[in-house]
C-alpha positions as CSV (number, residue, x, y, z in Angstrom):
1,X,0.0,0.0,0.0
2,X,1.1,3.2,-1.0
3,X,1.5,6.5,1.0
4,X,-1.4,8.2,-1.0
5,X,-3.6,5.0,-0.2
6,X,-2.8,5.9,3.5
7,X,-4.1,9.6,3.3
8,X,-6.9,7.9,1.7
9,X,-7.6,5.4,4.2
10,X,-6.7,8.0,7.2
11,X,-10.2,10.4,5.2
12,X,-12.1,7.1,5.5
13,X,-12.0,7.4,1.9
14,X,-10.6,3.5,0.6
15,X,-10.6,2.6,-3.1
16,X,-13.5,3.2,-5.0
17,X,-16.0,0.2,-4.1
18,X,-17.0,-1.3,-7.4
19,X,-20.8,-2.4,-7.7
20,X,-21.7,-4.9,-10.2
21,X,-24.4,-4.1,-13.0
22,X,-27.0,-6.1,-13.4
23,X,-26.4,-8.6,-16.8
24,X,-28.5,-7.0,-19.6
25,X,-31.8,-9.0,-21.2
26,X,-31.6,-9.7,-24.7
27,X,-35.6,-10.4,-26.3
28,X,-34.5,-14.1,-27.4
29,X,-36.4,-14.6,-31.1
30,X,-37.2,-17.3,-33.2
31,X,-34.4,-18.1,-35.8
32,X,-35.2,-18.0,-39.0
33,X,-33.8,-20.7,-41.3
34,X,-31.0,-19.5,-42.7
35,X,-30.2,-16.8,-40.7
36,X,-27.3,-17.2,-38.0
37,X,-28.1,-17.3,-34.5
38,X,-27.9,-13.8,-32.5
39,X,-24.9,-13.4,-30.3
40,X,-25.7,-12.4,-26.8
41,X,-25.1,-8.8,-26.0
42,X,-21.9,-8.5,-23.6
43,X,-22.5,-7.7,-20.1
44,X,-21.7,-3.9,-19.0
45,X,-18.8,-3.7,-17.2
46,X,-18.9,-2.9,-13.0
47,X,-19.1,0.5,-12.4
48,X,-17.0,2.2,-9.6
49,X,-18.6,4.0,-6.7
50,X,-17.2,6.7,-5.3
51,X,-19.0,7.8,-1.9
52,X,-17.9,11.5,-1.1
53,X,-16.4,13.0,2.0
54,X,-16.4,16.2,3.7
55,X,-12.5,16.5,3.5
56,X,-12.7,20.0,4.4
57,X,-14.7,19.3,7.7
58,X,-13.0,16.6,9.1
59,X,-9.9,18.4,8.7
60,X,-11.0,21.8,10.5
61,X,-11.8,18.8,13.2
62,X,-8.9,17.7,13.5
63,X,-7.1,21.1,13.5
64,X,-9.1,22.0,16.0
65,X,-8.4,19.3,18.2
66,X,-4.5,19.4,17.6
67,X,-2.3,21.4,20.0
68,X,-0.6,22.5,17.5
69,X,-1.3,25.5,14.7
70,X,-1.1,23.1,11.5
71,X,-2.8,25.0,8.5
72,X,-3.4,21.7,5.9
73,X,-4.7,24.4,3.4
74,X,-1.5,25.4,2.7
75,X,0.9,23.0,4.1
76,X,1.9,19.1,2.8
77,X,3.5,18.8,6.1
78,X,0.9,20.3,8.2
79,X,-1.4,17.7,6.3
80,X,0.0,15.1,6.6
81,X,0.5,16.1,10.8
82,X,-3.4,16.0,10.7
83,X,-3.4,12.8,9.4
84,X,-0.8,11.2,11.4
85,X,1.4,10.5,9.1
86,X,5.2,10.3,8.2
87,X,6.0,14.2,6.8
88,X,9.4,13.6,7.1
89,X,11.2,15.0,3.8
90,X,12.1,11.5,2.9
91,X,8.5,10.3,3.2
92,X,7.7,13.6,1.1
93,X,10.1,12.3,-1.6
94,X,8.1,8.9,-1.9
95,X,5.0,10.3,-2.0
96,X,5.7,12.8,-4.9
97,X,7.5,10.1,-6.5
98,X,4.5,8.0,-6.3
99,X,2.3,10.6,-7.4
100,X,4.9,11.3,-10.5
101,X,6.1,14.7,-9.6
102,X,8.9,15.6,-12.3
103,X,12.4,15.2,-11.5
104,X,13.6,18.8,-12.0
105,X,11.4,19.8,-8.8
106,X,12.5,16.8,-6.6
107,X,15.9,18.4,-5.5
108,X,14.2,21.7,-4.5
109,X,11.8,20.7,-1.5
110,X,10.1,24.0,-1.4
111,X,9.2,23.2,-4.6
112,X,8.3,19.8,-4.6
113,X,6.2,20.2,-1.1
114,X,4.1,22.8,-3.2
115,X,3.7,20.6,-6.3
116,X,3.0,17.4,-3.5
117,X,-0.2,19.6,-1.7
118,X,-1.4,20.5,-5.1
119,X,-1.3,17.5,-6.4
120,X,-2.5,15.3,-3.2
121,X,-5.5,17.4,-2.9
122,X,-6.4,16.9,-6.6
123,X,-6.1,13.2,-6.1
124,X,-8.1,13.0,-2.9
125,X,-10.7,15.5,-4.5
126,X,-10.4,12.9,-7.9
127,X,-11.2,10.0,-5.0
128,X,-14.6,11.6,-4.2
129,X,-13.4,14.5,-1.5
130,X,-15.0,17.6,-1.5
131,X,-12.0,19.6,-1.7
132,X,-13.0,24.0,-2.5
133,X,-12.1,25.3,-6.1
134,X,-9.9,27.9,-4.1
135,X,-7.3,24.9,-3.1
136,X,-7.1,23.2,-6.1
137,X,-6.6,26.3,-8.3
């Protein structure tokens, strides 16, 4: 399990569930005599269900609850604080690297940590969090 499947699962927000469709009916008719037998219709393929959480809430919770003033709107590390996670720079490192961030911004961690909370909130927001406009812009 990956570091971005760990902010997910720390959101309550797992993979997306997927439910299974049901097969679809074909109206069977009568062959005719020379003419080839109808081939079934495929059956759809299971659609993913994504339930959608109130990101934004349950992180002013748990700001509020922390000792600490950890602002997760503009901070990877503060984030990740929240969540109880690793924000270690090296942990940092694996989780941009997981989520593709290009090399030229990996040796400047300024850089990288802004690309990395751009980019994490896109993906939870992509996973059915209600992340604002305003934070993903």
């Amino acid at each position: 399990m990956g570091l971005f499947s760990n902010i997910l699962e720390k959101l309550g927000m797992g993979p997306p569930k997927v439910v299974p469709q049901p097969p679809a009916t074909t109206v069977a008719a009568a062959p005719a005599a020379s003419a080839p037998a109808p081939a079934a219709a495929p059956a759809p393929a299971p659609v993913a269900s994504i339930t959608m959480v109130d990101v934004v809430a349950l992180m002013e919770q748990k700001a509020a609850a922390n000792p600490q003033k950890l602002n997760w709107k503009t901070s990877i590390v503060d984030l990740l604080k929240l969540l109880d996670l690793d924000s270690s720079l090296t942990a940092r490192k694996e989780l941009a690297k997981e989520l593709y961030c290009p090399d030229e911004l990996m040796g400047d961690s300024a850089k990288m940590n802004m690309w990395l909370h751009k980019n994490v909130l896109a993906h939870i927001a992509a996973n059915g969090g209600n992340i604002p406009k305003e934070l993903l812009d």
